[in-house]
C-alpha positions as a printed Julia matrix, in Angstrom:
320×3 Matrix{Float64}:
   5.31  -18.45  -5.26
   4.86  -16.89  -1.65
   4.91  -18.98   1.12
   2.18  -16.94   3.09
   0.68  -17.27   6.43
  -2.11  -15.79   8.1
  -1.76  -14.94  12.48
  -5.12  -14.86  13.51
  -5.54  -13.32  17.49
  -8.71  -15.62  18.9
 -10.45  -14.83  22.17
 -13.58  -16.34  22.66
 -14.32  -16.48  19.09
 -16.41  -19.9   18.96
 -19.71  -18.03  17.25
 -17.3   -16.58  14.35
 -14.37  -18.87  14.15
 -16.28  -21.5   12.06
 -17.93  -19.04   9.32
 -14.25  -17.1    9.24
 -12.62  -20.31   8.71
 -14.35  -21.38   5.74
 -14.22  -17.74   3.93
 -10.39  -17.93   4.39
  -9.99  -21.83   3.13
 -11.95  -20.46   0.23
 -10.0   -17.35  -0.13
  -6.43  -19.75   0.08
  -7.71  -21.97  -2.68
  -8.39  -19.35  -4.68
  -5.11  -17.67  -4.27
  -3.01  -21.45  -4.63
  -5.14  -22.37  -7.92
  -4.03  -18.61  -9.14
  -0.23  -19.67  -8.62
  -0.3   -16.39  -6.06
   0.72  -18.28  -2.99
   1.92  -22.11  -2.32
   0.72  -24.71  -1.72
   2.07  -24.96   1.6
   0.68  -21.59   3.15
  -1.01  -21.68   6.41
  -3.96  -20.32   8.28
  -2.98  -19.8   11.78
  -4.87  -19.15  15.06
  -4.23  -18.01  18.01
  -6.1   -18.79  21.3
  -5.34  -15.98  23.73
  -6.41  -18.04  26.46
 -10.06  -18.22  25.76
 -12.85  -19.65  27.64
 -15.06  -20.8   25.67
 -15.13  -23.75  22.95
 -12.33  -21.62  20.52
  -9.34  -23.79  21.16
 -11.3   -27.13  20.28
 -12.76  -25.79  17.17
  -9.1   -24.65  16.15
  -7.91  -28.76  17.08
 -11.0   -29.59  15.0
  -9.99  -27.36  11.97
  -6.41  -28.53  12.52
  -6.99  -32.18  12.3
  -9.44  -32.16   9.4
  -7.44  -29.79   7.2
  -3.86  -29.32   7.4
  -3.81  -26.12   5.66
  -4.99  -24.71   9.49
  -2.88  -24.73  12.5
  -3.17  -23.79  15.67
  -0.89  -21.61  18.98
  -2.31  -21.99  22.39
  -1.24  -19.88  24.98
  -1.22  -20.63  28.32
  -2.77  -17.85  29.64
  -4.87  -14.82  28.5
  -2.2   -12.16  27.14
  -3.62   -9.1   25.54
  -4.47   -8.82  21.46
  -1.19   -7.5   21.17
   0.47  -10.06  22.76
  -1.07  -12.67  21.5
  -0.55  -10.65  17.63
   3.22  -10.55  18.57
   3.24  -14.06  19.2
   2.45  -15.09  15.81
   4.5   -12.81  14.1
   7.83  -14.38  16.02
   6.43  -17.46  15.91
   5.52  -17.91  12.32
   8.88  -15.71  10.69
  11.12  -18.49  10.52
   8.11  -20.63   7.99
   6.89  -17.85   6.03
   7.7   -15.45   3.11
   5.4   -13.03   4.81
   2.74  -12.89   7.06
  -0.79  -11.23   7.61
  -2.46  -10.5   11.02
  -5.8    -9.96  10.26
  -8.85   -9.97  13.27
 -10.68  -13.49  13.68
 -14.06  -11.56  13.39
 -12.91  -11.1    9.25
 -14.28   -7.02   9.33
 -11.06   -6.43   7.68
 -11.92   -7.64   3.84
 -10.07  -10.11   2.69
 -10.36   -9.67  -0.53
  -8.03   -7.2   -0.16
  -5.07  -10.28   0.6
  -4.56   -9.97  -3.18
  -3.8    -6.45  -3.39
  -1.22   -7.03  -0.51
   0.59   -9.63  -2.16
   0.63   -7.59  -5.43
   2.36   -4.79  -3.39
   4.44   -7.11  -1.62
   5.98   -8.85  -5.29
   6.42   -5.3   -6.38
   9.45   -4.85  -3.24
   6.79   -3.42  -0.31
   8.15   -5.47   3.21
   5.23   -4.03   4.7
   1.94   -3.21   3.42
  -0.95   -1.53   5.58
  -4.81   -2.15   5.37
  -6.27    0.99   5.52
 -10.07    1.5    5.79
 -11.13    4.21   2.71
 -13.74    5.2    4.9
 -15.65    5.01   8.22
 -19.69    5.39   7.1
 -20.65    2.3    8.89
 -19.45    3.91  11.89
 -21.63    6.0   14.62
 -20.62    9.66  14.62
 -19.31    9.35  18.13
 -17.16    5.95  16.94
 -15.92    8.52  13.56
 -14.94   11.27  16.04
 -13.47    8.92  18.69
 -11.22    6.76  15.73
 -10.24   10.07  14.19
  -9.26   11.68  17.03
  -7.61    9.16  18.57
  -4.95    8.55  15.41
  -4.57   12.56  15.41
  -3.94   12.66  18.99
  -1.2     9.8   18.72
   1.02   11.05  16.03
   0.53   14.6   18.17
   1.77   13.34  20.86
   4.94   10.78  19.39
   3.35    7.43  19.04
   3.73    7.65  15.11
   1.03    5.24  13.17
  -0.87    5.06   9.98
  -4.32    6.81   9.85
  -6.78    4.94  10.23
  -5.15    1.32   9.88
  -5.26   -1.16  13.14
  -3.5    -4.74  12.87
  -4.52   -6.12   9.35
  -0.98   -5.78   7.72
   1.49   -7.73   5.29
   4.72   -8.27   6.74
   7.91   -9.84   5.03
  10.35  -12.33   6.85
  13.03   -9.17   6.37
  10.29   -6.86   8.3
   9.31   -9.88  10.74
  13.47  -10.68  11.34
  14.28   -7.18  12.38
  11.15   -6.54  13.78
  11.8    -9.62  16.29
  14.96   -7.4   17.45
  12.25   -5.46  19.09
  12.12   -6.75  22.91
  10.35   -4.05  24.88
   7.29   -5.82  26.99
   5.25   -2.74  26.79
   3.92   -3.31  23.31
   1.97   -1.17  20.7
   2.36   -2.66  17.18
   0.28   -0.36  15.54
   3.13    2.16  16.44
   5.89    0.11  16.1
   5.68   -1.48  12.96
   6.33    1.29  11.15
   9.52    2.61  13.18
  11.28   -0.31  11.12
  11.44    2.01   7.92
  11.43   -0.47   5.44
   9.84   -0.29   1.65
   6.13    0.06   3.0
   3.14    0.93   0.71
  -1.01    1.03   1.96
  -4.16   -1.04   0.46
  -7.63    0.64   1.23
 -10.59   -1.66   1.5
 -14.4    -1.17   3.26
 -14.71   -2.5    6.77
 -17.61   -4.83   7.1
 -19.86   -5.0    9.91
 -19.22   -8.13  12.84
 -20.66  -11.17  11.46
 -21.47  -12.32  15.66
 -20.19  -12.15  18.99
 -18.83   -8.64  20.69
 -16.31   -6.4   19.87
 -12.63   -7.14  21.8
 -12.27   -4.0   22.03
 -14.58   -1.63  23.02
 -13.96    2.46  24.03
 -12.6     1.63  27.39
 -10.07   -0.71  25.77
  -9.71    1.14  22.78
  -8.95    4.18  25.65
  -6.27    1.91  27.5
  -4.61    0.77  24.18
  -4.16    4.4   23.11
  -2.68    5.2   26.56
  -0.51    2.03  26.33
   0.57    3.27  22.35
   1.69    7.11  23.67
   3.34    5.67  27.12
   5.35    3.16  24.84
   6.61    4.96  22.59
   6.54    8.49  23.25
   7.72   10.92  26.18
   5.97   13.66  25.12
   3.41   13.46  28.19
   5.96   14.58  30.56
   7.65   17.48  28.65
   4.16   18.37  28.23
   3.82   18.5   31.72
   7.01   20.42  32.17
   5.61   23.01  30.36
   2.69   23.36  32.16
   4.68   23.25  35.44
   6.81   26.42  33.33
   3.27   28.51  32.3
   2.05   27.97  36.12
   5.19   29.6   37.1
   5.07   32.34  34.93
   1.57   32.5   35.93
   1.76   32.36  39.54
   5.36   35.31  38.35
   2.32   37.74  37.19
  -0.02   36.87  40.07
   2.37   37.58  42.57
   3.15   41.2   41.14
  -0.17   42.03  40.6
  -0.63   41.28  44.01
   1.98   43.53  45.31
   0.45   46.57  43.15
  -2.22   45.83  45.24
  -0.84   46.35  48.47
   1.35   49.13  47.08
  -2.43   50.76  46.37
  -3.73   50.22  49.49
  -5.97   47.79  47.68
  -6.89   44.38  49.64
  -9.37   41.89  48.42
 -10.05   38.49  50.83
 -11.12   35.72  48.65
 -11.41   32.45  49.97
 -12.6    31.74  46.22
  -9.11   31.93  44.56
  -7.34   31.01  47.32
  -8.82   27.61  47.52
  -9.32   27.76  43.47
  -4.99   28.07  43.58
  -5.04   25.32  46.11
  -6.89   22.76  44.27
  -5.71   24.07  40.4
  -2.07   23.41  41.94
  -2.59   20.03  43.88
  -4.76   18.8   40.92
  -1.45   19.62  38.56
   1.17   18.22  41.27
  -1.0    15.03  41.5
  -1.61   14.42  37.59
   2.25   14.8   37.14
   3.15   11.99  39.7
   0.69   10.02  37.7
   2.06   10.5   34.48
   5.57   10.25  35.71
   4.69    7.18  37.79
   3.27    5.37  34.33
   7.01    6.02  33.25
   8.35    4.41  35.8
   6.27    1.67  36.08
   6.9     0.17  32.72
  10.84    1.01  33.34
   9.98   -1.55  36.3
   8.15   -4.09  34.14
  10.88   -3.99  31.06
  13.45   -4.24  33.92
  11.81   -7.91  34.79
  12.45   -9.48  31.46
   9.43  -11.49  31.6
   8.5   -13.88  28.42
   5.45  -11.59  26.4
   3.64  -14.95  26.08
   4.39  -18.54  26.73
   3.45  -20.77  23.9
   1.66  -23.97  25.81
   0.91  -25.64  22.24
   1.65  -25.59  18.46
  -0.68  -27.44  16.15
   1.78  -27.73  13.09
   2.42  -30.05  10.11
   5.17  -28.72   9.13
   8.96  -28.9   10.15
  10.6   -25.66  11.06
  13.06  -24.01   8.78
  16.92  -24.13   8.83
  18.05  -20.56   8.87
């Protein structure tokens, strides 16, 4: 049987935690009395540093039933670092792993078909949503755009699949090889190129609380998932530096007709139109260029991605 574990990211989750909790002891019992997964599986949260009453809820859950356990960081790290930390954490005690959001919109139910894909060789199987109705049209157009402009521009990833995914302890091993600080897991997850296969299920609506990530974090992670792992930006912008050229080539002779001709026109309009066109391009490129080389300086430090402050666990780690 599968030794499976769930990494559940937490921030400020006290209204759901409770309610999730219970649909996922239920959903473990279910799959143990099946003979799907062992006995000694695990529910795992994660506390990204909250501030609220998430942490002693998870000590709560911990001490009452051993089947949950708890990672507390020591300081608020991101969704993605706080994903990444139970992933590396939690590989050397599992057969595989699930991250799957504290707020349960990703269906569970759809654990089953996972672990179905994952005894049939898959060491990596992505929840996909099979469709986005209980979206707004401006959510539908931002989500599909934002996948389409991704794999455009490098940052490879599955459509329309975030961070509820199976992982095996082959996957999670080589995947841990991975030590770049500037993270995007939805995009590198799949550069591993193992056996990988998809499960579609229906997103449900946010039982409480806010969303963790809403469009100007959903804007910043999309930026962080094409800076990470593509350079496409700046030949982009080397192109357009090229076409300006040529541009500015054509201009120039046209120009010269023009005097040739006797022809003289004085605009201040495209003159200063040039100007600011030109300064706008120069200045967007040093932007894009200094994004570069700012995470060159922060991979350069070799900082820890998170620091693990405490580990609610029952269980003893693993030779291996």
């Amino acid at each position: 049987m599968t030794k499976l574990y769930l990494a559940i990211p937490c921030y400020n989750e006290e209204e759901v935690l409770l309610d999730s909790a219970e649909k996922l002891f239920n959903k473990y019992r279910q799959l143990m009395k099946a003979g799907r997964i062992s006995k000694d599986s695990r529910i795992v949260f994660i506390d990204d540093g909250s501030s609220d009453k998430t942490w002693s809820i998870i000590q709560g859950l911990h001490e009452k039933i051993p089947m949950f356990s708890g990672i507390k960081l020591s300081c608020n790290r991101g969704h993605q670092n706080a994903l990444l930390c139970g992933l590396i954490t939690l590989k050397d005690y599992a057969d595989a792993v699930i991250s799957i959001d504290a707020d349960l919109q990703d269906d569970i139910d759809a654990i089953d078909k996972m672990l179905d894909k994952y005894e049939q060789g898959s060491d990596i199987v992505y929840g996909v949503r099979s469709s986005r109705e209980t979206d707004t049209k401006f959510k539908r157009f931002t989500a599909e755009a934002y996948y389409k402009i991704l794999n455009k521009l490098g940052a490879k990833t599955i459509f329309n699949h975030a961070d509820f995914r199976l992982m095996s302890k082959r996957a999670l091993n080589i995947f841990a090889e991975y030590k770049e600080v500037n993270i995007f897991l939805r995009g590198m997850v799949p550069m591993i190129g193992l056996k990988s296969d998809i499960v579609e299920y229906e997103r449900k609506e946010r039982l409480a609380g806010e969303s963790k990530y809403p469009l100007k974090k959903m804007l910043a992670l999309a930026w962080e998932g094409i800076t990470s792992l593509s350079v496409k930006p700046i030949r982009i912008i080397t192109f357009i530096g090229l076409i300006s050229v040529f541009i500015s080539i054509i201009m120039l002779l046209i120009f010269l007709i023009q005097w040739i001709c006797g022809v003289t026109v004085a605009g201040w309009t495209s003159i200063i139109f040039s100007i600011w066109l030109l300064g706008g391009l120069q200045i967007f490129a040093i932007g894009i260029v200094g994004e570069y080389i700012g995470k060159i300086y922060l991979e350069t430090k070799h900082r820890p991605r998170f620091i693990v402050e405490k580990f609610l666990h029952d269980e003893e780690k693993p030779n291996s």
